[in-house]
N, C-alpha and C positions, 0 to 999 in steps of 0.2 A: 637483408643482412641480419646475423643474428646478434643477440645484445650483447656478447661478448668472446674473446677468443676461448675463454675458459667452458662457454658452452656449448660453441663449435668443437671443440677437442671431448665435451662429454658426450654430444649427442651421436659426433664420429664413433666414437667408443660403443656407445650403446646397438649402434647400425652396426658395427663390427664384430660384438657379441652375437648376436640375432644371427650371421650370416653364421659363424662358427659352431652355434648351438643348433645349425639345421645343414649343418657339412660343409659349407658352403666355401672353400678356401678363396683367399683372392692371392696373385701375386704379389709381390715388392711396391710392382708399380702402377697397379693397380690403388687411385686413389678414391674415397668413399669423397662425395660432392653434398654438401645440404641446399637444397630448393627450398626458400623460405619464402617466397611469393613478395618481396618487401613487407611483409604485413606484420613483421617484429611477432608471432606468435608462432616460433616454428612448433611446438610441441602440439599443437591446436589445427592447424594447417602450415604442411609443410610434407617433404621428405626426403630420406637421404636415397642416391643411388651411385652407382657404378655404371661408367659407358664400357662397356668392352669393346667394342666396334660402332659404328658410324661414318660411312661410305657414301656416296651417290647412290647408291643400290641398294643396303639395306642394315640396321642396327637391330645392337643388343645391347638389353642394360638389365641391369637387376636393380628394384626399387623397394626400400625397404620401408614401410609404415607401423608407424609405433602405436599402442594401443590406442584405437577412437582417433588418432589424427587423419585428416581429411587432406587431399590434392583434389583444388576448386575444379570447380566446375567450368569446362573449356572444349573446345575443338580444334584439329587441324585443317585446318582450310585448304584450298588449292593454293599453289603459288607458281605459275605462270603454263607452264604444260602441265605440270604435277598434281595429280588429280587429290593430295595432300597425303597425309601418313595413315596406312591404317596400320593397326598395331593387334595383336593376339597378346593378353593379359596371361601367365599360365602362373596359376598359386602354387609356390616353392614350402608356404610352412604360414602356420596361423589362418588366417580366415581374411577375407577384403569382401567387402560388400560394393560393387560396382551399379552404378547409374546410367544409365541411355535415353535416350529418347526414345517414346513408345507407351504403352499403355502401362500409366502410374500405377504402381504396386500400393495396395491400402495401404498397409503400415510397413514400413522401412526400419530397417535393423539400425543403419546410422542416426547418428545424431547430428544436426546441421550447426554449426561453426553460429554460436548465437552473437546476433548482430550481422549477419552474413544472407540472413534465412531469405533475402529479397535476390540473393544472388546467385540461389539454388531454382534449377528450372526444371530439372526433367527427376524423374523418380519411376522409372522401369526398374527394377530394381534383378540386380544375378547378386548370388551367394555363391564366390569359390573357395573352394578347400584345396590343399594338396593333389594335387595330381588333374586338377579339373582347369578348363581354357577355356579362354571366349574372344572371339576375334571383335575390335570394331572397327568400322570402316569409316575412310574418309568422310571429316565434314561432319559428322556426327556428335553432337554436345555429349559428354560425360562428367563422372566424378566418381570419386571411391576412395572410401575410408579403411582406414584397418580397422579387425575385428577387437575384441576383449584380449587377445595376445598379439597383437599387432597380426604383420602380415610380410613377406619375404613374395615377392610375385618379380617371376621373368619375365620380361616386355621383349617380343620381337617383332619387329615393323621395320615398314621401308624406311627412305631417311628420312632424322630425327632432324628439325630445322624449330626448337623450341622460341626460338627468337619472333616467331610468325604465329603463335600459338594463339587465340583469341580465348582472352578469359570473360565470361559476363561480371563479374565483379570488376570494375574501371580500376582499383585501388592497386591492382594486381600487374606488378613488373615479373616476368618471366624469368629474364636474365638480371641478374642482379651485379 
């Protein structure tokens, strides 16, 4: 939750500009959502996005991160036939520095959420820009921060079942 409606309504704003400053229109009813992990520190870790769709078949959302804020570190698991979500990241505007599992990158562009840092595990590190995608696949731990101008990235993936999401930080409520 964040600590007030006055800064739900700024942070909305701020997501709102970002999408307009890189083309991006929404509809009427198209409404912008902020992910604050419960962790009362949306500006630090957190983000706002847009569902467009979300089906048994397959989503789309647009997710927007604001300079150096960080979406922890997590997986989508299977959840009963569902071999779990995998999702292709494609960078719409600014920079995200994304995280996987795999052979640790020396020095990582992100900054880890301090206080948190026991709750970062993998550091393979991709750098997308504009126009650049990286698919990951079911069951695979990640995280990814936006760059020094945040980051605007289109997420498409099977369906999106957030509620089943395993985050390694305990402290971490998904659905709020």
């Amino acid at each position: 939750m964040m600590s007030s409606r006055n800064d739900q309504s700024k942070y909305q704003r701020q997501a709102s500009d970002q999408l307009l400053a890189a083309g991006i229109v929404l509809r009427e009813d198209e409404a912008i959502e902020l992910a604050g992990f419960g962790l009362n520190e949306f500006e630090r870790t957190g983000l706002a996005l847009v569902t467009y769709v979300n089906t048994e078949r397959y989503c789309g959302k647009e997710l927007m991160l604001f300079a150096g804020q960080t979406c922890p570190e997590h997986l989508h698991p299977a959840v009963g036939s569902d071999p779990g979500k995998m999702e292709t990241f494609r960078c719409r505007a600014g920079e995200v520095y994304l995280y996987i599992e795999g052979t640790p990158t020396q020095s990582i562009r992100a900054t880890i959420p301090v206080g948190s840092e026991v709750h970062y595990t993998v550091f393979s590190e991709i750098i997308l820009r504009p126009g650049e995608q990286y698919t990951i696949p079911p069951g695979i731990k990640h995280w990814f921060q936006g760059g020094p101008a945040g980051a605007i990235v289109t997420e498409f993936s099977s369906t999106s079942r957030d509620e089943c999401d395993i985050f390694t930080d305990p402290r971490i409520r998904r659905v709020e």
